[in-house]
C-alpha positions as a LaTeX table, in Angstrom:
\begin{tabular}{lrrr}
\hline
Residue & $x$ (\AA) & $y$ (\AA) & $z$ (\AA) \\
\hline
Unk1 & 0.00 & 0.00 & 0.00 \\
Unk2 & 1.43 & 3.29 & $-1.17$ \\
Unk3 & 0.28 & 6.08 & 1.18 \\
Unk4 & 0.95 & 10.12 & 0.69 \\
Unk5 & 1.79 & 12.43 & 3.72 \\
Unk6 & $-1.69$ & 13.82 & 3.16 \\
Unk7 & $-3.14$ & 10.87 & 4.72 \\
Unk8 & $-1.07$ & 11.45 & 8.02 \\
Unk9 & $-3.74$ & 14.32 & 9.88 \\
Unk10 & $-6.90$ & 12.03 & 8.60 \\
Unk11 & $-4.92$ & 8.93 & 11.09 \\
Unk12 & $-3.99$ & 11.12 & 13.23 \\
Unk13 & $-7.88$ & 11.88 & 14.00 \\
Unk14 & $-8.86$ & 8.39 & 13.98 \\
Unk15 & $-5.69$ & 7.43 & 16.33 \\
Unk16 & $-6.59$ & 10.16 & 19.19 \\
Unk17 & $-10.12$ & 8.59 & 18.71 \\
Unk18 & $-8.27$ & 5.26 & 19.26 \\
Unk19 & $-6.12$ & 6.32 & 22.13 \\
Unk20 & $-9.24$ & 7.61 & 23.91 \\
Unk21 & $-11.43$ & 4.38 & 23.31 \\
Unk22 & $-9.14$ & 1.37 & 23.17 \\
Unk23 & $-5.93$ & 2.77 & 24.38 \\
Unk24 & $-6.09$ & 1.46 & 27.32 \\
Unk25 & $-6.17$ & $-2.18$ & 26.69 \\
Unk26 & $-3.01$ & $-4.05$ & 25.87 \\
Unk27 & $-3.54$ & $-5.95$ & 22.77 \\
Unk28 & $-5.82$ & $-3.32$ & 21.12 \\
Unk29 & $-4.26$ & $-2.60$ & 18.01 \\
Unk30 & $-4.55$ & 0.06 & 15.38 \\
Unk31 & $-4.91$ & $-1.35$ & 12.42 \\
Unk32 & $-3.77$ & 1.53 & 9.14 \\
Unk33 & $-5.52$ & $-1.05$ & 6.83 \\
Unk34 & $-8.60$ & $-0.85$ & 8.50 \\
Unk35 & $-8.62$ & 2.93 & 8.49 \\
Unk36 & $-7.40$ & 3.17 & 4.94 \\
Unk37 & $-10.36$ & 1.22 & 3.94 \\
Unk38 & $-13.06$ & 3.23 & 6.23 \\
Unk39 & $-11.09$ & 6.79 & 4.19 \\
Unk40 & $-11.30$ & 5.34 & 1.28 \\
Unk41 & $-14.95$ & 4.42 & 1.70 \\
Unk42 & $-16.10$ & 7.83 & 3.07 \\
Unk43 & $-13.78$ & 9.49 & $-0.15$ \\
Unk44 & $-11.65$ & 10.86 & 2.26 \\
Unk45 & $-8.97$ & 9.78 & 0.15 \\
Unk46 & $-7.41$ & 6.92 & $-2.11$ \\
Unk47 & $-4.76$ & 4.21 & $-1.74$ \\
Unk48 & $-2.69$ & 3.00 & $-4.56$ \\
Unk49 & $-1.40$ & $-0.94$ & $-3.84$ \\
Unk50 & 2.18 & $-1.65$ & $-5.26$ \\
Unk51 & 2.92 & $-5.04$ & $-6.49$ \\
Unk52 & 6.24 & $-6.53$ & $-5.24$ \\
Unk53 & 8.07 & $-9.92$ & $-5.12$ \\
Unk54 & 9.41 & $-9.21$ & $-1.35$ \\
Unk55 & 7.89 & $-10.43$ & 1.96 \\
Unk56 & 6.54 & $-8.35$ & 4.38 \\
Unk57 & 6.65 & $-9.00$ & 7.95 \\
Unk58 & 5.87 & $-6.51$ & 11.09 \\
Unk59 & 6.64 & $-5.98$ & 14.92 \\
Unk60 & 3.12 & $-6.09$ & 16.91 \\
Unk61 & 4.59 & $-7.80$ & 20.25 \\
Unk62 & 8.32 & $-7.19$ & 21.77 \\
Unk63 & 8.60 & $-11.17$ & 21.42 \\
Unk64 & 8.61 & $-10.14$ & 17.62 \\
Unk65 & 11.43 & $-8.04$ & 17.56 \\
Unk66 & 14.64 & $-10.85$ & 17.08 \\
Unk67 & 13.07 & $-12.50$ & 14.12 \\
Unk68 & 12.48 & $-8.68$ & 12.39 \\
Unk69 & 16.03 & $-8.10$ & 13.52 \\
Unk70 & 17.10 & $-11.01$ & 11.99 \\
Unk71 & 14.86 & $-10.42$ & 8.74 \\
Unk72 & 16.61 & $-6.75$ & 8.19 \\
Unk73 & 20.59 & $-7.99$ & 8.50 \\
Unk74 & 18.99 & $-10.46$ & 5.84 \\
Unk75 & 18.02 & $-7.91$ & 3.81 \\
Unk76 & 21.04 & $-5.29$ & 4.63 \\
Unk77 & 23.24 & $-8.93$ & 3.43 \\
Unk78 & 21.40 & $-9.67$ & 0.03 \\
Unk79 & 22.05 & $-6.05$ & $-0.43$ \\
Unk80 & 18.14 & $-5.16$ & $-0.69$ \\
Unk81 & 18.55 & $-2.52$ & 2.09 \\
Unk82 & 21.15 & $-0.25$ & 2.41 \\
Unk83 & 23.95 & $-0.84$ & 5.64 \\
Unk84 & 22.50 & 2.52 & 7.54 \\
Unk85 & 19.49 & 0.58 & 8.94 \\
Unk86 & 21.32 & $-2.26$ & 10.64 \\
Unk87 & 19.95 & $-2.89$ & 13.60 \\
\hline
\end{tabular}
C-alpha cells in the first residue's frame, strides 16, 4: 500500500479517537488497513497498492522483535537494504 503524507492528519484523527477508546487495553491494536479502507470508503482519500516480489513481515509484540532483527541484517546482506538501517 502506497500512502501520501496527506493521509497522516486524517490517522492522526482516527488514532486520538483510538487512544481515547481502546488505548487502554493491551492488545488493542490500530490497524492503518482498516482505516485506509473506512477513508477510502467515506472518499476521504485513495490508496494506490504496489505489487512486489518481497515479503513483508511486522513488529506487533516485543517477542517479535529478534526474528524482524534477523529479517533486516537479511536484507542489509542480500544487499536489498542499504547498511544505515542495521539494527
Amino acid at each position: 500500500m502506497a500512502l501520501g503524507q496527506s493521509i497522516l492528519p486524517l490517522l492522526e484523527t482516527y488514532l486520538v479517537n483510538f487512544l481515547q477508546d481502546e488505548g487502554g487495553e493491551m492488545k488493542s491494536e490500530f490497524y492503518i488497513p482498516t482505516i485506509v479502507d473506512l477513508l477510502i470508503k467515506n472518499q476521504q482519500g485513495y490508496c494506490q497498492v504496489l505489487g512486489t516480489e518481497s515479503s513483508w513481515f511486522g513488529v506487533t509484540y516485543q517477542e517479535d522483535k529478534a526474528q524482524v532483527q534477523s529479517s533486516i541484517r537479511n536484507l542489509i546482506k542480500n544487499g536489498d537494504y542499504p547498511d544505515s538501517l542495521n539494527p
